[in-house]
N, CA, C and O atoms as a CHARMM CRD file, in Angstrom:
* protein
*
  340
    1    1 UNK  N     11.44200 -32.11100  -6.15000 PROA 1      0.00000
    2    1 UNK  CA    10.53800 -31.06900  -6.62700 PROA 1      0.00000
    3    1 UNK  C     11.19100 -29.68900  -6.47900 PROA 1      0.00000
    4    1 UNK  O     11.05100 -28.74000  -7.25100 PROA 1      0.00000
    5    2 UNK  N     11.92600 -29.73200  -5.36500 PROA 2      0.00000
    6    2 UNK  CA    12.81900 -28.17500  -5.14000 PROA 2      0.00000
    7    2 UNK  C     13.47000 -27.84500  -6.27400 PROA 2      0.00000
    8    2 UNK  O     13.20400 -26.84200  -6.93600 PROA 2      0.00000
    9    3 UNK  N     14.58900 -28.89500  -6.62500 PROA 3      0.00000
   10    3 UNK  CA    15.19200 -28.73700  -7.56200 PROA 3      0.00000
   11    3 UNK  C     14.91600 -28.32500  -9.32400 PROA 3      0.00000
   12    3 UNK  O     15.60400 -27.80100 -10.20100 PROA 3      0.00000
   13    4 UNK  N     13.92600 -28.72600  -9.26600 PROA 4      0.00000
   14    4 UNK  CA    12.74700 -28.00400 -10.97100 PROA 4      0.00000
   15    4 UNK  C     12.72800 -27.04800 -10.47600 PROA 4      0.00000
   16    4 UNK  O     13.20700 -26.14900 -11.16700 PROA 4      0.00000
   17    5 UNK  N     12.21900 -26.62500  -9.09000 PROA 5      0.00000
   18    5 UNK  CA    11.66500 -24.74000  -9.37500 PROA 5      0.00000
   19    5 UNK  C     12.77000 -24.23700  -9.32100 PROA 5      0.00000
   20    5 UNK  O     12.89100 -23.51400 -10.31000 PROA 5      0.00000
   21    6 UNK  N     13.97300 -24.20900  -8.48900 PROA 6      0.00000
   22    6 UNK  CA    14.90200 -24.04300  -8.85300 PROA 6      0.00000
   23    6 UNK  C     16.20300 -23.88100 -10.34400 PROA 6      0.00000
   24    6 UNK  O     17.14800 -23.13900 -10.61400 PROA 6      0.00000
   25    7 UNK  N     15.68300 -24.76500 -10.81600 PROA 7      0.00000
   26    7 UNK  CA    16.06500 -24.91500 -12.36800 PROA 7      0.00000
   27    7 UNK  C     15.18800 -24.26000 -13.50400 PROA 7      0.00000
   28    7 UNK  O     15.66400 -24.06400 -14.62200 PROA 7      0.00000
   29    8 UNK  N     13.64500 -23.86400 -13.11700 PROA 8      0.00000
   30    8 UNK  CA    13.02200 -23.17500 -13.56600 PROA 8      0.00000
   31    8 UNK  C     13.40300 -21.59900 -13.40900 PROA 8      0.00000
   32    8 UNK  O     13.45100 -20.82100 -14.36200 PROA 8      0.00000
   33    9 UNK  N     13.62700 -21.30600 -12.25900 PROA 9      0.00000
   34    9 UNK  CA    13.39200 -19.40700 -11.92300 PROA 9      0.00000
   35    9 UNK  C     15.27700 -19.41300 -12.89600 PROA 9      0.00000
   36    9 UNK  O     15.54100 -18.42700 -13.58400 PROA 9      0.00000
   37   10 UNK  N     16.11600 -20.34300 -12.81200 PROA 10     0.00000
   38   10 UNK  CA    17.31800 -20.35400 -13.57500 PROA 10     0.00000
   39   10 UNK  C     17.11700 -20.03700 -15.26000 PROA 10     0.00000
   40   10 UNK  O     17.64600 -19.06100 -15.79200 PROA 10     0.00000
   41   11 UNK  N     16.44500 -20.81500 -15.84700 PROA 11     0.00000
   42   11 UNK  CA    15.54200 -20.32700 -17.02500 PROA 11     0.00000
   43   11 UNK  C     15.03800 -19.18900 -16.77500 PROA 11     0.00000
   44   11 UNK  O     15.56900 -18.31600 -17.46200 PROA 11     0.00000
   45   12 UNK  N     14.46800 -18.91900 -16.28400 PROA 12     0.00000
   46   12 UNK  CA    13.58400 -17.85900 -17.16500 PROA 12     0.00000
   47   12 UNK  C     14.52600 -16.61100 -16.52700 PROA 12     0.00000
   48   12 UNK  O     14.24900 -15.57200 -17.12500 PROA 12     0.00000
   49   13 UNK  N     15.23300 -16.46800 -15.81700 PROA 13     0.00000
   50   13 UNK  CA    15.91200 -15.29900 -15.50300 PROA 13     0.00000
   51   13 UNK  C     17.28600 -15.61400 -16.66600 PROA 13     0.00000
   52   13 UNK  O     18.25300 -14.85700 -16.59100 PROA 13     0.00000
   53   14 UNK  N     17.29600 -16.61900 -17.59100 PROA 14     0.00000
   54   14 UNK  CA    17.98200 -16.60800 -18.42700 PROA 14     0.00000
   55   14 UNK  C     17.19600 -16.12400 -20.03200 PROA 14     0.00000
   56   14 UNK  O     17.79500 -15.47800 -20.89200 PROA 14     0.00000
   57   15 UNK  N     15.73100 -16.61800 -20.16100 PROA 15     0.00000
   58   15 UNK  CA    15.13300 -16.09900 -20.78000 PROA 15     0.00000
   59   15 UNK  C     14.25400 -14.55700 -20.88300 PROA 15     0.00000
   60   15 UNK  O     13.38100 -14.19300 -21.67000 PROA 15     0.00000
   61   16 UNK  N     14.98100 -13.78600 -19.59800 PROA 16     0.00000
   62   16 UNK  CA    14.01200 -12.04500 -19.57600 PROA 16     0.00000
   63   16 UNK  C     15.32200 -10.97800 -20.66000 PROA 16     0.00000
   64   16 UNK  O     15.07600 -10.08100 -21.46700 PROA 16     0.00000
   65   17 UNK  N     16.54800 -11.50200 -20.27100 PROA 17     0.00000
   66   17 UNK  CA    16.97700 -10.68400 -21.46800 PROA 17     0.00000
   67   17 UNK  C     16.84000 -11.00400 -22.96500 PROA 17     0.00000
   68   17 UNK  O     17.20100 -10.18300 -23.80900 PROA 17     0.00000
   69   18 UNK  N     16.28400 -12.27400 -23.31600 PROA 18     0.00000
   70   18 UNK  CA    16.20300 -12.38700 -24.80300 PROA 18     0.00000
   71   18 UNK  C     14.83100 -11.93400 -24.87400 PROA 18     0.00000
   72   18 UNK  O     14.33000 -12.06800 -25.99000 PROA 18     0.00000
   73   19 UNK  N     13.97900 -11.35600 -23.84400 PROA 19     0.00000
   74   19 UNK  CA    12.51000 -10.90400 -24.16900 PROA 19     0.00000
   75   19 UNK  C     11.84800 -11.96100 -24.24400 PROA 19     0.00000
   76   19 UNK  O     11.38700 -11.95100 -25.38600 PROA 19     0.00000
   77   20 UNK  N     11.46800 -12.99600 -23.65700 PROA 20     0.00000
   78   20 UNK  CA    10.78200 -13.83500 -23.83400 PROA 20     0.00000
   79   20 UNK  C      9.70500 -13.92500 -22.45200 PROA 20     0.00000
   80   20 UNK  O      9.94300 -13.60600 -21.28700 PROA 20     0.00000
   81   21 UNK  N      8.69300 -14.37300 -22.93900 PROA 21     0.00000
   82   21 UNK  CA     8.13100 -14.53700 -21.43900 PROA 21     0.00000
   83   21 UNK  C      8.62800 -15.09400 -20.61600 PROA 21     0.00000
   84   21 UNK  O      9.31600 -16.07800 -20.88800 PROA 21     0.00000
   85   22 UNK  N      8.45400 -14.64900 -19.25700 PROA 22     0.00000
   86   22 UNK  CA     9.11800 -15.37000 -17.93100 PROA 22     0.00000
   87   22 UNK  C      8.35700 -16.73000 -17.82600 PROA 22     0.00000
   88   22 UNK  O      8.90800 -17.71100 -17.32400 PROA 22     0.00000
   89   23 UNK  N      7.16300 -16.76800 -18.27800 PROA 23     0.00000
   90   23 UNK  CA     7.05300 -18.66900 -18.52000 PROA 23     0.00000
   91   23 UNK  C      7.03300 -19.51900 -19.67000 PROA 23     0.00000
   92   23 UNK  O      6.49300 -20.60400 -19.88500 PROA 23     0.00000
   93   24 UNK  N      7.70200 -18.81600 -20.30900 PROA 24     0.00000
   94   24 UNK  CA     7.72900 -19.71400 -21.56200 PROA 24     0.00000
   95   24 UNK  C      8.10400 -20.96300 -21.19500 PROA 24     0.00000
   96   24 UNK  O      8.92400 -21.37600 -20.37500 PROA 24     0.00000
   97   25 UNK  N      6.97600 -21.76100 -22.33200 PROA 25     0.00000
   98   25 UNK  CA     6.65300 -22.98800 -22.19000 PROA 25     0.00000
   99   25 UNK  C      6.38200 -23.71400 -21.05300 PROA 25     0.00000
  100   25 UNK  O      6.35400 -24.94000 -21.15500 PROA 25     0.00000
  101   26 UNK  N      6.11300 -23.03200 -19.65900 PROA 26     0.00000
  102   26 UNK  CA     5.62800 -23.74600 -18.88300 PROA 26     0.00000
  103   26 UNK  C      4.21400 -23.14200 -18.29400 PROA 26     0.00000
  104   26 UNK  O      3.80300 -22.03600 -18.64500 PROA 26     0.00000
  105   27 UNK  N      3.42300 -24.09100 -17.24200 PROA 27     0.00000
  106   27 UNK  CA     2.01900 -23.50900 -17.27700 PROA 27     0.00000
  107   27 UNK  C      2.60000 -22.01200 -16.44300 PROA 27     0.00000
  108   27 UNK  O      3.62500 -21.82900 -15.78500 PROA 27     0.00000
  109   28 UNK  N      1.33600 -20.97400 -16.83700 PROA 28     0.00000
  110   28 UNK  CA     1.12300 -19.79200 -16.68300 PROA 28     0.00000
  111   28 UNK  C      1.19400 -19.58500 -14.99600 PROA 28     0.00000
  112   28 UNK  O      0.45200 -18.79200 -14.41700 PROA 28     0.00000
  113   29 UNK  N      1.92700 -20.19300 -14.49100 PROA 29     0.00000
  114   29 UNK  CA     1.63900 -19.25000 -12.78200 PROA 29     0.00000
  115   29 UNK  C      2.96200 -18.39500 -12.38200 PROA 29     0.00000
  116   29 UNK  O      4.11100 -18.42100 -12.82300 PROA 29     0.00000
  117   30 UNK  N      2.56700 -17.91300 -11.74500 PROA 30     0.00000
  118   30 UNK  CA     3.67900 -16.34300 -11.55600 PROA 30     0.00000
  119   30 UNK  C      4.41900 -17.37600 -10.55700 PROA 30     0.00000
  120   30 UNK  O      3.81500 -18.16800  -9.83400 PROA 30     0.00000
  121   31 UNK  N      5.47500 -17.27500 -10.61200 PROA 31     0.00000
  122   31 UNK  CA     6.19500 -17.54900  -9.51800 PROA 31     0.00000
  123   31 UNK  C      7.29900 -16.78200  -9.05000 PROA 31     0.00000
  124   31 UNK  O      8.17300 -16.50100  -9.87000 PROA 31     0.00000
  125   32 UNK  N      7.43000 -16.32400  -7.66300 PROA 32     0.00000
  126   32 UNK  CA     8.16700 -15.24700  -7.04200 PROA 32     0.00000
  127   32 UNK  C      9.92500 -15.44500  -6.87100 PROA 32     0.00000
  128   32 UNK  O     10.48100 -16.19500  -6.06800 PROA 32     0.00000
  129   33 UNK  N     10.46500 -14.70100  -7.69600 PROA 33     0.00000
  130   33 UNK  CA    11.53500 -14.33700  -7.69400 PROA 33     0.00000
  131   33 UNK  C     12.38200 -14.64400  -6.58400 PROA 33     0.00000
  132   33 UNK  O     12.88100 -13.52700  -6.44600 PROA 33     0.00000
  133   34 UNK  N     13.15200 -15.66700  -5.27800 PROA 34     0.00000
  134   34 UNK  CA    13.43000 -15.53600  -4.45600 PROA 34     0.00000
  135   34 UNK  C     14.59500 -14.48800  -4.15900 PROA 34     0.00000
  136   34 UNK  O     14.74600 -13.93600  -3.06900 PROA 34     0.00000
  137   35 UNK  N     15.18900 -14.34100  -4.99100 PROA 35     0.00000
  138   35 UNK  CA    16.29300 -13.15900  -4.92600 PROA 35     0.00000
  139   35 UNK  C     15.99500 -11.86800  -4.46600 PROA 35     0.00000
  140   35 UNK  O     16.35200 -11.21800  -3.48400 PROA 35     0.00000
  141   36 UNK  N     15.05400 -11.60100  -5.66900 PROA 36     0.00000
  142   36 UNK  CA    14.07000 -10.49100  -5.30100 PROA 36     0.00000
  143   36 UNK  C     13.43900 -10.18400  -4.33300 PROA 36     0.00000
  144   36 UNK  O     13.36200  -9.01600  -3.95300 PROA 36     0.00000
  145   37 UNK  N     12.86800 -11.16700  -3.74500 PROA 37     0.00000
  146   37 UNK  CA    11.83300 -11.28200  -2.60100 PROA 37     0.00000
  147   37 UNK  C     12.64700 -10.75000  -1.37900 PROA 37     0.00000
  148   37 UNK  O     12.24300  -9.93300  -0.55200 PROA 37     0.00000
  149   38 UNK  N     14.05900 -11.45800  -1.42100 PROA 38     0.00000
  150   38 UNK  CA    15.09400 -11.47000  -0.28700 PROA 38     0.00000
  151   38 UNK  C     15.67900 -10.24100  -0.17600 PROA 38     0.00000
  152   38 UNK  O     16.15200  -9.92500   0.91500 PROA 38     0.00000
  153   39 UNK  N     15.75900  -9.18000  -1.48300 PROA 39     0.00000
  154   39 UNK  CA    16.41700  -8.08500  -1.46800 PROA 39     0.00000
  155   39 UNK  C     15.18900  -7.05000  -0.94600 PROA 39     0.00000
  156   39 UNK  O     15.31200  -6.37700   0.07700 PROA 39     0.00000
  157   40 UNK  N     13.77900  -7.01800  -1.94700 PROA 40     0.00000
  158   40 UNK  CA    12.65600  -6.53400  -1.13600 PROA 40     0.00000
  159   40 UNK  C     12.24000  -6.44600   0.23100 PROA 40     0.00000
  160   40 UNK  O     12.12500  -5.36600   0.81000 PROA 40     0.00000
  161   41 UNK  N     12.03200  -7.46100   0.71400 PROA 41     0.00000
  162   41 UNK  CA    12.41400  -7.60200   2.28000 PROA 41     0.00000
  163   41 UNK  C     13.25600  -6.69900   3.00400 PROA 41     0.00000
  164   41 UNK  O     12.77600  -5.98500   3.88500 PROA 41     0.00000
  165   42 UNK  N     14.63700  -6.66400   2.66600 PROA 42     0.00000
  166   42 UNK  CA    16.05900  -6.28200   3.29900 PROA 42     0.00000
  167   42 UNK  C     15.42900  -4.76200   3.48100 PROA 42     0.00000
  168   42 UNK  O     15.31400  -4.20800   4.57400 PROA 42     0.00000
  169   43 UNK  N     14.94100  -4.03700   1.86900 PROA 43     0.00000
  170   43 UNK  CA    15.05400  -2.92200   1.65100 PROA 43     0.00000
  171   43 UNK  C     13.20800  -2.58500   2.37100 PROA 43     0.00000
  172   43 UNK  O     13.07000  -1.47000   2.87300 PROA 43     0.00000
  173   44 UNK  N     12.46100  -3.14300   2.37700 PROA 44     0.00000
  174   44 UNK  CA    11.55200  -2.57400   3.33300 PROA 44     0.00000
  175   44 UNK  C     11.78700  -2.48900   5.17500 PROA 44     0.00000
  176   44 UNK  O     11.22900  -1.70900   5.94700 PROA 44     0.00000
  177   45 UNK  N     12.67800  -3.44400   5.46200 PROA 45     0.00000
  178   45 UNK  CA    12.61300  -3.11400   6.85700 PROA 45     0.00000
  179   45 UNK  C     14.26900  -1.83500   6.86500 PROA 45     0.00000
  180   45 UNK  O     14.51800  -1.05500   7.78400 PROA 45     0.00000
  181   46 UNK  N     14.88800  -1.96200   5.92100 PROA 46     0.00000
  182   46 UNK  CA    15.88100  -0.83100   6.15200 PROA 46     0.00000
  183   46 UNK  C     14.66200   0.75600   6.10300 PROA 46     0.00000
  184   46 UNK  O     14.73700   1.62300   6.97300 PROA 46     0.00000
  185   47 UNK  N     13.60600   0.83100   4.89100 PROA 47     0.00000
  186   47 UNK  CA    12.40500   1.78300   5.16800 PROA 47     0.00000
  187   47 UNK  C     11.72600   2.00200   6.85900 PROA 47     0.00000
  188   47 UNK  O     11.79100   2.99500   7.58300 PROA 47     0.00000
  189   48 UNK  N     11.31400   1.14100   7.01800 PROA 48     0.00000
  190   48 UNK  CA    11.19300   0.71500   8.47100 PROA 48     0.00000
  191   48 UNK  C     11.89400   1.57000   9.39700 PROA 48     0.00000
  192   48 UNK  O     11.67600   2.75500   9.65100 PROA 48     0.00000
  193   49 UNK  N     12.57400   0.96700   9.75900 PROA 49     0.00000
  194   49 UNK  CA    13.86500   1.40800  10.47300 PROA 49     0.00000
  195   49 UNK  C     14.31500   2.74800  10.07200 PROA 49     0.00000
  196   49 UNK  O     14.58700   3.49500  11.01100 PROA 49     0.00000
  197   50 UNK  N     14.46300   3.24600   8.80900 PROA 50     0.00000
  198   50 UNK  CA    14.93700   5.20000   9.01700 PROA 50     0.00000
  199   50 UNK  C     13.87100   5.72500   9.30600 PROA 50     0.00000
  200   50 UNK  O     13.98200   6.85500   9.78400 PROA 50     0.00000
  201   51 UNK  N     11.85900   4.93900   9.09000 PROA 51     0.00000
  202   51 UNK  CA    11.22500   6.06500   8.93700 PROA 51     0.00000
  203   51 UNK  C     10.49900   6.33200  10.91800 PROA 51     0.00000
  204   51 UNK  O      9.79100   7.14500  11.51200 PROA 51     0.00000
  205   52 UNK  N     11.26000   5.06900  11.22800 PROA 52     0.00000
  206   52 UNK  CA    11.42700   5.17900  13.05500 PROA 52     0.00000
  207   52 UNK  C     12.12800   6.05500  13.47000 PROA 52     0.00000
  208   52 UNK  O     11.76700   7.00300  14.16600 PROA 52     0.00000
  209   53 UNK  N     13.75700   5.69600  12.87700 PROA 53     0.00000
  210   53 UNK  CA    14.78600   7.06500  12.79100 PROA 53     0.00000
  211   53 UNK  C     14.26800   8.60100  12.76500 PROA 53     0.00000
  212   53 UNK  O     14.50400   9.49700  13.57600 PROA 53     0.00000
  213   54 UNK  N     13.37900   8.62800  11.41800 PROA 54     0.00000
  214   54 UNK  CA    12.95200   9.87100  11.14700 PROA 54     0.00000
  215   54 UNK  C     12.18800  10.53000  11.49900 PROA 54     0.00000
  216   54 UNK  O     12.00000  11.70900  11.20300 PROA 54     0.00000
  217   55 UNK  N     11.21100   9.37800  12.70200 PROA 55     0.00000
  218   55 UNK  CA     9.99000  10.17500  13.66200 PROA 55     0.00000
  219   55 UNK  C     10.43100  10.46000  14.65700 PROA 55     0.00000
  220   55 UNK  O      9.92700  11.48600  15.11300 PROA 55     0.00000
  221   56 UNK  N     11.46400   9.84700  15.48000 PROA 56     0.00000
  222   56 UNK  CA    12.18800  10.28200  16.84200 PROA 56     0.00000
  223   56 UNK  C     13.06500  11.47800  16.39300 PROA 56     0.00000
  224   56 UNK  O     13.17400  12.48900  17.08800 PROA 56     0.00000
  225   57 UNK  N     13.68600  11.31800  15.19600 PROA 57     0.00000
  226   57 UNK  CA    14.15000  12.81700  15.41200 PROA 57     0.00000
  227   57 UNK  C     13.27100  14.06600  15.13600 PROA 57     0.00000
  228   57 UNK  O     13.78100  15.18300  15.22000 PROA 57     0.00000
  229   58 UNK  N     12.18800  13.93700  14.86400 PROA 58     0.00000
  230   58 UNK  CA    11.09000  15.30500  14.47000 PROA 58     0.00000
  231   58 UNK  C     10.97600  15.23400  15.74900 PROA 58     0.00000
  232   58 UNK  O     11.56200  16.10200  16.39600 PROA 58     0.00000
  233   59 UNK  N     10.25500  14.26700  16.42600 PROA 59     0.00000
  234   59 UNK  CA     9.93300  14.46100  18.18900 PROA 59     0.00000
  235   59 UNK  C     11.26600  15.21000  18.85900 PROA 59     0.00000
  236   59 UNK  O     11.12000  16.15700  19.63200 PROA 59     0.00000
  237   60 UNK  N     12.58700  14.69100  18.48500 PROA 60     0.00000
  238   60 UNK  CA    13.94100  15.10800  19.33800 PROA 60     0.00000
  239   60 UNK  C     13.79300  16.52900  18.98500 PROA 60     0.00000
  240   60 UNK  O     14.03500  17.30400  19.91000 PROA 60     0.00000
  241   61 UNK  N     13.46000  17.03300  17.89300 PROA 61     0.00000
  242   61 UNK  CA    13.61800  18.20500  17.41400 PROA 61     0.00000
  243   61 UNK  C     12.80000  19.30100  17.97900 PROA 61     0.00000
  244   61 UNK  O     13.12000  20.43100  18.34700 PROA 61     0.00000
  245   62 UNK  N     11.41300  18.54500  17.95000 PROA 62     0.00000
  246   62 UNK  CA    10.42600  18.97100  18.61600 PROA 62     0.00000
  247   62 UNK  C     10.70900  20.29800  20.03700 PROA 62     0.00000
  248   62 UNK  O     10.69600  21.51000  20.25100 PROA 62     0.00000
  249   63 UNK  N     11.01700  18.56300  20.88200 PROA 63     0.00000
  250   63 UNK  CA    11.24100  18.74800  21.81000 PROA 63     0.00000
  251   63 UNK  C     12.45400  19.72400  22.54300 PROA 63     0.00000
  252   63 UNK  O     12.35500  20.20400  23.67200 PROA 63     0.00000
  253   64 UNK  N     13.47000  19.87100  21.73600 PROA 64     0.00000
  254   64 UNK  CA    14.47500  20.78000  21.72700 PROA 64     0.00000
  255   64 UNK  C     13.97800  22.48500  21.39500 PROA 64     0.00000
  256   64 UNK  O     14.06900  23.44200  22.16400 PROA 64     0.00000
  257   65 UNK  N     13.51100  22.46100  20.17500 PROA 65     0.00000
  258   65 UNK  CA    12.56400  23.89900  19.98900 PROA 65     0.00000
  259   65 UNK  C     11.89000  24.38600  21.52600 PROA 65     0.00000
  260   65 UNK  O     12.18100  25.28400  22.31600 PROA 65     0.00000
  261   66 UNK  N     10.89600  23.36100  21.50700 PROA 66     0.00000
  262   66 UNK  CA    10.29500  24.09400  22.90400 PROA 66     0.00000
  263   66 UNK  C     11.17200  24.61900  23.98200 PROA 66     0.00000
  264   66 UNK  O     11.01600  25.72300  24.50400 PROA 66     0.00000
  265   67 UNK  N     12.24100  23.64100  24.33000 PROA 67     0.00000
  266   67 UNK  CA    13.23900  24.28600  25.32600 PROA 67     0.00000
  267   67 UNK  C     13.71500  25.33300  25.02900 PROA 67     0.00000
  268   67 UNK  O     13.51800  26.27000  25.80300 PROA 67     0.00000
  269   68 UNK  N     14.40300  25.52700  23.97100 PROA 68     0.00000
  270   68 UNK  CA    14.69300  26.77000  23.42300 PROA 68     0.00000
  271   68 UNK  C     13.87400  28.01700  23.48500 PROA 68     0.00000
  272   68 UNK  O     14.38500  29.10400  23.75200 PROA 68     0.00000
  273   69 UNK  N     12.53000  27.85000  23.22400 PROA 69     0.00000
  274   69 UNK  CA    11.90200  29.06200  23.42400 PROA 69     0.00000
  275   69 UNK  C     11.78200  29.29900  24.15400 PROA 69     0.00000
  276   69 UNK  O     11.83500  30.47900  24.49800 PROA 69     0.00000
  277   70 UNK  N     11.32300  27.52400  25.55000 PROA 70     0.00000
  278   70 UNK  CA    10.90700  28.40500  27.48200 PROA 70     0.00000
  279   70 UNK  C     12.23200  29.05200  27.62900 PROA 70     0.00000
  280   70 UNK  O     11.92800  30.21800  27.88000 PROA 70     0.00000
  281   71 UNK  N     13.43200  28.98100  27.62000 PROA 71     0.00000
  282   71 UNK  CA    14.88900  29.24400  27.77600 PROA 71     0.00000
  283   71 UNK  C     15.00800  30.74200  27.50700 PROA 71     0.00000
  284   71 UNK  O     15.29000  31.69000  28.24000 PROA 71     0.00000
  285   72 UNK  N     14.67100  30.63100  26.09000 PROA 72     0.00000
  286   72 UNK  CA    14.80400  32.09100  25.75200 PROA 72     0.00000
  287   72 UNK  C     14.22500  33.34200  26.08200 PROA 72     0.00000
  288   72 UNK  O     14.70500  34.47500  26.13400 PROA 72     0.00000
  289   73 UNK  N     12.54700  32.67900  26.39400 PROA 73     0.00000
  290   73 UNK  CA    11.51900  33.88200  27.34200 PROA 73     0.00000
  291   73 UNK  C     11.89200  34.07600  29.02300 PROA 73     0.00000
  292   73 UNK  O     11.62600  34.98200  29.81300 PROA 73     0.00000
  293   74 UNK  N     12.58700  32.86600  29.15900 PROA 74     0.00000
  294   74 UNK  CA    13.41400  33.09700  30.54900 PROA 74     0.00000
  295   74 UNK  C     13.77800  34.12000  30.60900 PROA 74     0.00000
  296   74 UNK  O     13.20500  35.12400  31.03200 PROA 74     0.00000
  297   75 UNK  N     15.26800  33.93000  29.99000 PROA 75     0.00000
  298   75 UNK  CA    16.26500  34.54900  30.04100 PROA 75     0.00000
  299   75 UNK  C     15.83600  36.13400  29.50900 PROA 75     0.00000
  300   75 UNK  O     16.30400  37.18800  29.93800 PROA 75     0.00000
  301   76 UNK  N     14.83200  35.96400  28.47600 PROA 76     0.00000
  302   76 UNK  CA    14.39900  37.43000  28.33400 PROA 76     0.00000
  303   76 UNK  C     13.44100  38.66600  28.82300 PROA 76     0.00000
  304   76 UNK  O     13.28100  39.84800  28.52100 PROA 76     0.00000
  305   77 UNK  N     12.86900  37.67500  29.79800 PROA 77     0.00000
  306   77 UNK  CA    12.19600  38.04400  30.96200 PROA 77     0.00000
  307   77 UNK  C     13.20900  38.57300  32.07400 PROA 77     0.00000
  308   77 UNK  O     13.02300  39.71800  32.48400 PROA 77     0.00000
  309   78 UNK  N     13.79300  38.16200  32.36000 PROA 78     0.00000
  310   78 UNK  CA    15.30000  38.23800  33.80100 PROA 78     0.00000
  311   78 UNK  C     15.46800  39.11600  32.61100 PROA 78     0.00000
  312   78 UNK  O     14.66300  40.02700  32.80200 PROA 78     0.00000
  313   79 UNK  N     15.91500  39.27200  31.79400 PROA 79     0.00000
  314   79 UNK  CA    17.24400  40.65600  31.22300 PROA 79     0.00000
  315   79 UNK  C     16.35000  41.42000  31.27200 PROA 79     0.00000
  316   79 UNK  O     17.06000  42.41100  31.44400 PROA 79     0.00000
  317   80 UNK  N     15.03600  41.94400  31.26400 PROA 80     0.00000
  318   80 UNK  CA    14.21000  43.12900  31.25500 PROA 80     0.00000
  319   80 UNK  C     14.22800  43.50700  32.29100 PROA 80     0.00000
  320   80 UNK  O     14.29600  44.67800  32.66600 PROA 80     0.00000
  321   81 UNK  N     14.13700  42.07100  33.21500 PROA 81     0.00000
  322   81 UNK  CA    13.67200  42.68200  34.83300 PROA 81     0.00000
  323   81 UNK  C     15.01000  43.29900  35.47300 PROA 81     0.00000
  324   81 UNK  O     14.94600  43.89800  36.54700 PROA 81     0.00000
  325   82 UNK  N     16.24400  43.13200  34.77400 PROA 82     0.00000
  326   82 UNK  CA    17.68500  42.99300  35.14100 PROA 82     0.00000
  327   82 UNK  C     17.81600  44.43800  35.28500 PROA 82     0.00000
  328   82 UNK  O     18.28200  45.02600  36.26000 PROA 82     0.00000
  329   83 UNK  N     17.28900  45.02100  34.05800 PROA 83     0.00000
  330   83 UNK  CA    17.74700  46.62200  33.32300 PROA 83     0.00000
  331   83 UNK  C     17.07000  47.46700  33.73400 PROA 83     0.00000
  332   83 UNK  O     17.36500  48.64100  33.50700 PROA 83     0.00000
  333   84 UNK  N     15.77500  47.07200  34.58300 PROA 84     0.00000
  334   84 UNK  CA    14.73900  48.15800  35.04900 PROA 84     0.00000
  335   84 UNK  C     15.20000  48.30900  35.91400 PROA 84     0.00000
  336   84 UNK  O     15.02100  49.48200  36.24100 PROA 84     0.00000
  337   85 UNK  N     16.01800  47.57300  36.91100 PROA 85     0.00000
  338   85 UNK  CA    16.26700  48.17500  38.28900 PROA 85     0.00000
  339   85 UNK  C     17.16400  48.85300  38.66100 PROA 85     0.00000
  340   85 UNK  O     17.19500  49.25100  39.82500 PROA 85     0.00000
């Protein structure tokens, strides 16, 4: 039985460039592309994965800003207090 669906998704990915329906001549059920499915997959968890990437670095970023500013009101606090005396 493997071997028909197999020999089927072979058809009809031989029949989408002559424009023909993807089931021609056989009954009407969609059947899923495994290629596709396998590349879909790949490319949603690579989504996944940068948009993890892309929240730790807003947080890294975040978190760096703030230092920067306590740092900077430090340091610009001490240089006022530095020059008055």
């Amino acid at each position: 039985m493997r071997r028909w669906l197999v020999q089927e998704n072979s058809i009809k990915d031989w029949l989408l460039p002559l424009g023909k329906d993807t089931n021609h001549g056989y009954a009407k059920t969609v059947v899923e592309h495994s290629e596709v499915a396998k590349r879909r997959t790949a490319v949603e968890q690579r989504r996944d994965t940068l948009q993890r990437w892309a929240d730790g670095a807003r947080e890294a970023g975040r978190r760096a800003s703030l230092r920067h500013h306590k740092r900077w009101r430090y340091l610009s606090d001490r240089g006022t207090n530095c020059t008055a005396h």
